[in-house]
C-alpha positions in Angstrom: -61.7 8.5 -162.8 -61.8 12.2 -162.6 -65.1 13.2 -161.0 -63.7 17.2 -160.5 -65.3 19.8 -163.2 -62.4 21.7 -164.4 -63.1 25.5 -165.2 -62.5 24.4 -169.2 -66.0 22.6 -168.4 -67.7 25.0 -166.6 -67.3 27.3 -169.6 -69.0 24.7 -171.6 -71.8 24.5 -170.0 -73.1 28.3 -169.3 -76.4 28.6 -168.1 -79.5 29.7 -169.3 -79.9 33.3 -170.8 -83.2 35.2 -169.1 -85.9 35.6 -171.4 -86.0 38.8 -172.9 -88.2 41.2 -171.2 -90.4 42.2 -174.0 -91.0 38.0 -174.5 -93.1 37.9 -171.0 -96.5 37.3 -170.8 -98.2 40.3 -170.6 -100.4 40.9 -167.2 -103.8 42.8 -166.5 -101.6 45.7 -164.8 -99.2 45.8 -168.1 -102.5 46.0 -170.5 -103.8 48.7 -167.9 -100.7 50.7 -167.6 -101.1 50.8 -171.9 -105.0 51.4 -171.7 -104.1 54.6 -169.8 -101.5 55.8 -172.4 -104.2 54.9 -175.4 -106.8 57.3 -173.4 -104.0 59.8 -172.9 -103.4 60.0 -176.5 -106.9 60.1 -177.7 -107.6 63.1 -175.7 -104.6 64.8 -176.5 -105.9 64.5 -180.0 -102.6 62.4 -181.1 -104.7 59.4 -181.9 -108.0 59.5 -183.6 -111.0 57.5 -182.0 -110.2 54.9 -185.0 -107.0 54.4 -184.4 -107.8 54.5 -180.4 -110.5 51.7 -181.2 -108.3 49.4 -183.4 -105.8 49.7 -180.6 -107.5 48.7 -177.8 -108.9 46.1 -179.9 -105.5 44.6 -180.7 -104.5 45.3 -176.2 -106.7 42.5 -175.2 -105.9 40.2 -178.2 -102.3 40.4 -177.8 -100.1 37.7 -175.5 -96.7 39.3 -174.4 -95.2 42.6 -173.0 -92.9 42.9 -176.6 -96.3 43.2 -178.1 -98.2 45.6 -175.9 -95.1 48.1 -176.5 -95.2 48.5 -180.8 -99.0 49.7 -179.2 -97.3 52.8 -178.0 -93.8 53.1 -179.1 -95.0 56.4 -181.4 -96.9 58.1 -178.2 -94.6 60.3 -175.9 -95.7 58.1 -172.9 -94.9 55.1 -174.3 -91.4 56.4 -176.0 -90.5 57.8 -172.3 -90.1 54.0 -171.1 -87.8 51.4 -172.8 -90.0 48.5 -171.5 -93.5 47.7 -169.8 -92.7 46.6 -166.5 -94.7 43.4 -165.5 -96.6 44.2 -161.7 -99.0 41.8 -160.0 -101.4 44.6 -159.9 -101.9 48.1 -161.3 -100.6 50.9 -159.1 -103.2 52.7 -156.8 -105.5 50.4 -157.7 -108.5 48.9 -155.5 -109.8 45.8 -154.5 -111.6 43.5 -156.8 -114.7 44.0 -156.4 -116.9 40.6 -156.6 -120.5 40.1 -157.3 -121.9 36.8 -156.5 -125.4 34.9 -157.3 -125.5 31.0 -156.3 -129.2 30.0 -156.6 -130.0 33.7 -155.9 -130.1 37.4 -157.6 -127.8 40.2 -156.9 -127.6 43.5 -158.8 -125.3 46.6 -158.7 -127.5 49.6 -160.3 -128.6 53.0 -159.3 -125.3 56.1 -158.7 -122.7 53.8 -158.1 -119.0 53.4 -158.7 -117.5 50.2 -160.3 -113.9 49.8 -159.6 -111.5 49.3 -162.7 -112.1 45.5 -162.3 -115.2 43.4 -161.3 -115.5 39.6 -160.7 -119.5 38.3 -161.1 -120.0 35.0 -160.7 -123.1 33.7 -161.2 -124.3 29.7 -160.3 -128.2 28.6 -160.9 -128.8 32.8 -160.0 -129.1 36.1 -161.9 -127.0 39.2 -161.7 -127.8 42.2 -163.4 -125.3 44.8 -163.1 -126.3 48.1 -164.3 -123.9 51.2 -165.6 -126.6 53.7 -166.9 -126.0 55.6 -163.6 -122.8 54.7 -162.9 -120.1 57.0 -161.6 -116.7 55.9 -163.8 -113.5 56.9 -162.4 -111.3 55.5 -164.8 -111.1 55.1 -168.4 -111.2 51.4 -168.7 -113.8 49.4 -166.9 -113.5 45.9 -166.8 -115.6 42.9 -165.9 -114.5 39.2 -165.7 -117.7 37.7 -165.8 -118.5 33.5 -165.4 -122.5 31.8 -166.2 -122.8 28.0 -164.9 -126.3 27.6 -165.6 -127.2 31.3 -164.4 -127.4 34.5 -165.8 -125.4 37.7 -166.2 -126.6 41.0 -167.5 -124.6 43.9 -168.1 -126.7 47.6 -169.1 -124.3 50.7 -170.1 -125.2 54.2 -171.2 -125.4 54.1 -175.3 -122.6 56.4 -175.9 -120.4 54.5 -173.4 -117.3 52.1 -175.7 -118.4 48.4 -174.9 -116.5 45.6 -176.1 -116.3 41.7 -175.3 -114.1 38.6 -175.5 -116.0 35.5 -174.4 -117.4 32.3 -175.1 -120.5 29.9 -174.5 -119.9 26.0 -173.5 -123.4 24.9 -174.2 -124.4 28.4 -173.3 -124.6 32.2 -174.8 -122.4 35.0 -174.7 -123.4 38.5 -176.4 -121.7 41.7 -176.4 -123.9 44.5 -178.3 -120.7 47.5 -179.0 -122.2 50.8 -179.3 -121.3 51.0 -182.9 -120.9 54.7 -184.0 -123.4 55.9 -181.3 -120.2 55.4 -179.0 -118.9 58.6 -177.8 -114.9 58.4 -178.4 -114.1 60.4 -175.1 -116.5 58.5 -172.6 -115.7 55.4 -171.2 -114.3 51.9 -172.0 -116.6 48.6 -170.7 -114.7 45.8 -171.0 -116.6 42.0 -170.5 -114.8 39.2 -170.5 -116.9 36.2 -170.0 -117.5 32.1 -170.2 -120.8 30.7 -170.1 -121.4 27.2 -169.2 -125.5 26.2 -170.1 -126.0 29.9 -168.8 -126.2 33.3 -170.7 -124.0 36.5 -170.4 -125.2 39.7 -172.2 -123.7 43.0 -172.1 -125.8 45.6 -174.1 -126.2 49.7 -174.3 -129.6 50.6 -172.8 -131.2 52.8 -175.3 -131.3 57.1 -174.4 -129.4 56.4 -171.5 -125.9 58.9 -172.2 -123.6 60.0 -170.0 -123.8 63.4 -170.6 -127.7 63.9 -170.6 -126.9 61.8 -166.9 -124.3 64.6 -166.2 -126.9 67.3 -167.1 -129.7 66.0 -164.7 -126.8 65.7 -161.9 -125.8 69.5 -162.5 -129.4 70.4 -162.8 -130.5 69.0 -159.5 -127.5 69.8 -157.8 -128.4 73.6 -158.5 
């Protein structure tokens, strides 16, 4: 018997074509990298705050790279590059920053500065973590956010964009948006969340505004 593979059977079996690059799961870094060209555009005035909303709303809902690009494929930025390169993480940016309650409390509030992402975990404990003074130095903020049998609050300023993908499992998870109060050209809070028996709430904290905190700042610094 011939056991040899002759090149006539080689070329039968050809291996496996790559998946096309727009067909890749889409990463936190790839929905970052199109955050940044959304922002871009809505303060260049090419998108209006509408069409920057119903964007971003259709970033986080969307599964592959092929998708995230129709986002921007009419914005300069996104027009420059043929494809969304996937990245384990989003260039120049920080640590993860992790907050952390296990039968305890733990809070983040006062003039602070939340990194682009934040991990709060919270077991039979409380977090509260507080944005009304907040120093943002990015456009998107975003919080992953998990509840066994604890509590998570999260406070922003009322004109601040807040927005929230999460569920309960035997628990509750609540994101109040700003509605129209939400200033287009401020800032982005994302939570993402799971409660298990617990509670997670992110909610605008009523005549708290970024600008009127901007004002103070300006006045005290003079």
């Amino acid at each position: 018997m011939d056991m040899e593979k002759h090149p006539a059977d080689a070329a039968a079996d050809p291996a496996p074509a790559p998946a096309a690059p727009g067909g890749l799961r889409a990463s936190d870094a790839d929905r970052d990298r199109i955050a940044q060209i959304l922002s871009d555009a809505l303060a260049e005035g090419r998108l209006t705050a509408e069409e920057h909303s119903e964007r971003l709303d259709t970033l986080y809902a969307v599964k592959t790279v092929g998708e995230l690009q129709v986002l921007v494929r009419d914005l300069p930025a996104g027009a420059a590059s043929a494809s969304v390169r996937p990245s384990a993480a989003p260039a120049g940016a920080g640590p993860v920053e992790s907050v952390v309650a296990v039968c305890s409390s733990s809070a983040r509030k006062g003039r602070w500065r939340p990194g682009a992402h934040t991990r709060a975990v919270s077991v039979l404990g409380d977090i509260t973590i507080d944005l009304t003074e907040a120093v943002f130095e990015q456009q998107v903020t975003e919080f992953n956010v998990v509840a066994v049998l604890g509590n998570v609050e999260v406070l922003v300023p009322e004109n601040v964009t807040l927005r929230g993908y999460g569920s309960g499992l035997l628990g509750n998870f609540e994101v109040h948006g700003g509605g129209a109060a939400a200033d287009p050209q401020a800032p982005v809070v994302i939570v993402r969340g799971l409660a298990v028996l617990g509670n997670i709430e992110a909610r605008p904290r009523l005549g708290a505004r970024l600008v009127d905190l901007a004002d103070k700042l300006r006045k005290r610094l003079g």
